[in-house]
N, C-alpha and C positions, 0 to 999 in steps of 0.2 A: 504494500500500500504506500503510495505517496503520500508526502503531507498533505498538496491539496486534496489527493481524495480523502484525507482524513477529515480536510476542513469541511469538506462537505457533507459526509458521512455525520458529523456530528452537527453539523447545522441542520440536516435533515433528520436527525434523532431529537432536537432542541425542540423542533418546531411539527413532530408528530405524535412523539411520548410525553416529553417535555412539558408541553404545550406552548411556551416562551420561556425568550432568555431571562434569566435574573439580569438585576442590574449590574452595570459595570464595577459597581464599588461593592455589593453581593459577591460577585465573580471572583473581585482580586482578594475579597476578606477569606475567600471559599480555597484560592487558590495557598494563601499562606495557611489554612489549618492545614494543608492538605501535604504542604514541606514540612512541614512540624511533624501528620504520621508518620514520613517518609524518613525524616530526620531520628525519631525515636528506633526505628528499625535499623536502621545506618547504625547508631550507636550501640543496639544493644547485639546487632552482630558482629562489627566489626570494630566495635570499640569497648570499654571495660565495663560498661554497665550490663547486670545481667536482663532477662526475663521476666518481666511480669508474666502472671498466667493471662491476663485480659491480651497481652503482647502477640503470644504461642503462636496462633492461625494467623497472625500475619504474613504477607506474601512478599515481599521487595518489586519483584515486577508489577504488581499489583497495587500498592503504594506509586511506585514511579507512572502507571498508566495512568493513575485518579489526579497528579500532577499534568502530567499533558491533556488530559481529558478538559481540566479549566484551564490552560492555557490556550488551547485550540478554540476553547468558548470563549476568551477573550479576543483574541485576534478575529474571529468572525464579527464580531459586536461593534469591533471600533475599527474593522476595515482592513486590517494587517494582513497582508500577503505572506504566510510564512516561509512557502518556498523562497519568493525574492526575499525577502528577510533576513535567510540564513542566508543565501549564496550571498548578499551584500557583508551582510556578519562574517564568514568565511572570508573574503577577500580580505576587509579589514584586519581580521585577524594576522592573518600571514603576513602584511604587507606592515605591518607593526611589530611583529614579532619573527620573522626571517629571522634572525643573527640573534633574537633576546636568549630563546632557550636552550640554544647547540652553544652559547656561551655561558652559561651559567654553569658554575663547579659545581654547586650546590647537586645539580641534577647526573654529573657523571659518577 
């Protein structure tokens, strides 16, 4: 699946289960709970906190889809092309960063 068909796939989920979008400022409050579960699982896999039992049947892929899931619903809402989005973001990226990271000792 491509992004756009994602964007579409979920604006066409928004607007037949859905019924409408939440608002934009719904959306972005939805999208930071939504780093927060993603963050909690991050931690308590890969980092020193343990398990909660409410934790257990957490998924990580599943946490990181429910993150793209509002982000996709915001870029539809306020017009964001994600495709051109990233390949613009991708350009930038590299064209800033060439020489930063193949110099850094930190990373050899």
């Amino acid at each position: 699946m491509t992004i756009q068909e994602a964007q579409k796939e979920v604006d066409n989920w928004i607007k037949t289960i859905g019924v409408r979008y939440f608002s934009e400022l719904t959306n972005m409050t939805i999208l930071t709970e939504e780093v927060g579960e993603l963050a909690r699982i991050m931690a308590r896999t890969y980092g020193d906190q343990s398990f909660k039992k409410s934790d257990q049947d957490k998924n990580l892929g599943d946490e990181m889809a429910d993150v793209l899931w509002v982000l996709i619903s915001l870029a539809n809402q306020t017009g964001v092309d994600l495709t051109e989005a990233f390949k613009k973001n991708m350009e930038k990226k590299t064209n800033r960063d060439k020489d930063r990271h193949i110099n850094n000792k930190k990373l050899k």
